[in-house]
C-alpha positions, 0 to 999 in steps of 0.5 A: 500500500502506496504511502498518503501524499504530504499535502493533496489539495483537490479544486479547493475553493477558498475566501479570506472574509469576502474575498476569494483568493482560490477558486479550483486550487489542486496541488499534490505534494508526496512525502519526501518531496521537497518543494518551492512555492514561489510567488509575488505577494498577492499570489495566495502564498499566505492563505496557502500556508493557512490552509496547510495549518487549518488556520481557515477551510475551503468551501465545503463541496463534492469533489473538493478537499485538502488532505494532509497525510492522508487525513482532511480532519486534524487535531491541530495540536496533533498536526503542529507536531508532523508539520513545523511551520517557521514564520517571521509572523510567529517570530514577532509573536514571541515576547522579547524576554523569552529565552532561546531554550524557551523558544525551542521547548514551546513547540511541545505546547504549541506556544509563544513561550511557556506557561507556569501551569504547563512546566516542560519535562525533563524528556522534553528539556533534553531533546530541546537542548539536543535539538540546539546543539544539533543547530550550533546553538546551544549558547543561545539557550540562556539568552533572550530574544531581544539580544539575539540578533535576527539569524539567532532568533530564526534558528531557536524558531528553527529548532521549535519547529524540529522538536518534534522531528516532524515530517516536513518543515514549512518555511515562510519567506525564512530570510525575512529581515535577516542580512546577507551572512545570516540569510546564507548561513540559514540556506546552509543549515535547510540544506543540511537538513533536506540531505539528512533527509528532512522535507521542505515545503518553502514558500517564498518570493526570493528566488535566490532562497531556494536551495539547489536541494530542492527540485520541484517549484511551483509557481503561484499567481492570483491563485491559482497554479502558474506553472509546476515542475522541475526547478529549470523548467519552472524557473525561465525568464519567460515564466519568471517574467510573467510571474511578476509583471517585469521582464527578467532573466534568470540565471543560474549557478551552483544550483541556485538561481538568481533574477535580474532585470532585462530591457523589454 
């Protein structure tokens, strides 16, 4: 019996309050399946992730779903732990006292921090502090949020996401406000963890952000599916051009790509 995709979403019509941003969306992404969600802002990147997270639904019809592991029903506690989402939107929800220990054993509840009535166990301090070793930050671990540079704060949110060793990781725009050193080192260490085996669903607007590890890019635009397929057919000027309303080319070296603007 053939394992249950990572994420099926079938001609999901979706709104955010009265607007509709998806009418028809189905995307298929299987386990194992590292992918890139590029697109501009406006496309339906934000309510995607929403939906990955049933934050919001789509209009209840025949024929149409989102299934995540095989499964349209979650728990959203239960689904936090096989899904960890990254987000510079979650980052800001932290107060700025908070350690960084703190940061990482909040993914066992679920939290912005940690509650004195819900203390963390011995196991679940363990496997955090383990956790930010494995991240080469363990010196973060006494050391709030406000004397952490952005890079720091992204990765203690980082290893929030991976106390659980969940199934996939889902990134959104993980170099928001991060300078060039720190954006760097935070593909290097996503690199990492796709060779050691860790999916990524990145959604993002940068296209220099996607790691060569990545193979699959789906493009995003006014809701719907622009274009779907292995990074080189996915990322040409033609494609790229259109995706954003400007005419670009696009360029590639070592596996990653980059875009730059062309005379139309």
């Amino acid at each position: 019996m053939s394992s249950p995709a990572l994420i099926e979403i079938e001609d999901a019509e979706v709104y955010r309050g009265d607007t509709r941003v998806f009418e028809g969306l189905s995307l298929r992404i299987e386990q194992g399946e590292s992918t890139a969600i590029l697109g501009p802002n406006g496309a339906g990147k934000s309510t995607l992730l929403r939906l990955l997270s049933r934050e919001i639904y789509p209009v209840h019809r025949e024929g149409s779903g989102v299934r995540i592991l095989g499964r349209e029903r979650w728990d959203v506690f239960a689904l936090r732990r096989r899904l960890g989402l990254v987000s510079y939107e979650l980052q800001m929800a932290y107060p700025r006292e908070v350690r960084g220990l703190d940061v990482v054993l909040s993914g066992f509840f679920a939290s912005a921090g940690l509650h004195e009535h819900e203390p963390p166990t011995g196991a679940q301090r363990g496997r955090a502090e383990a956790v930010l070793r494995e991240l080469g930050v363990a010196h973060l671990g006494d050391k709030p949020i406000a004397e952490m540079s952005a890079g720091e704060q992204r990765r203690c949110l980082l290893g929030r996401a991976l106390v659980h060793d969940p199934e996939a990781l889902v990134l959104d725009e993980p170099t928001t406000s991060l300078d060039l050193k720190a954006a760097f080192e935070l593909v290097d260490l996503l690199r990492r963890l796709v060779r050691h085996g860790k999916t990524l669903i990145l959604v993002t607007h940068h296209v220099h952000e996607i790691p060569p590890e990545i193979e699959r890019v789906v493009l995003l635009r006014r809701g719907r599916v622009f274009a779907d397929g292995p990074k080189r057919e996915a990322l040409t000027d033609d494609n790229l051009s259109r995706l954003f309303d400007v005419p670009l080319s696009v360029v590639e070296r070592d596996g990653f790509f980059q875009v730059f603007p062309r005379s139309s």
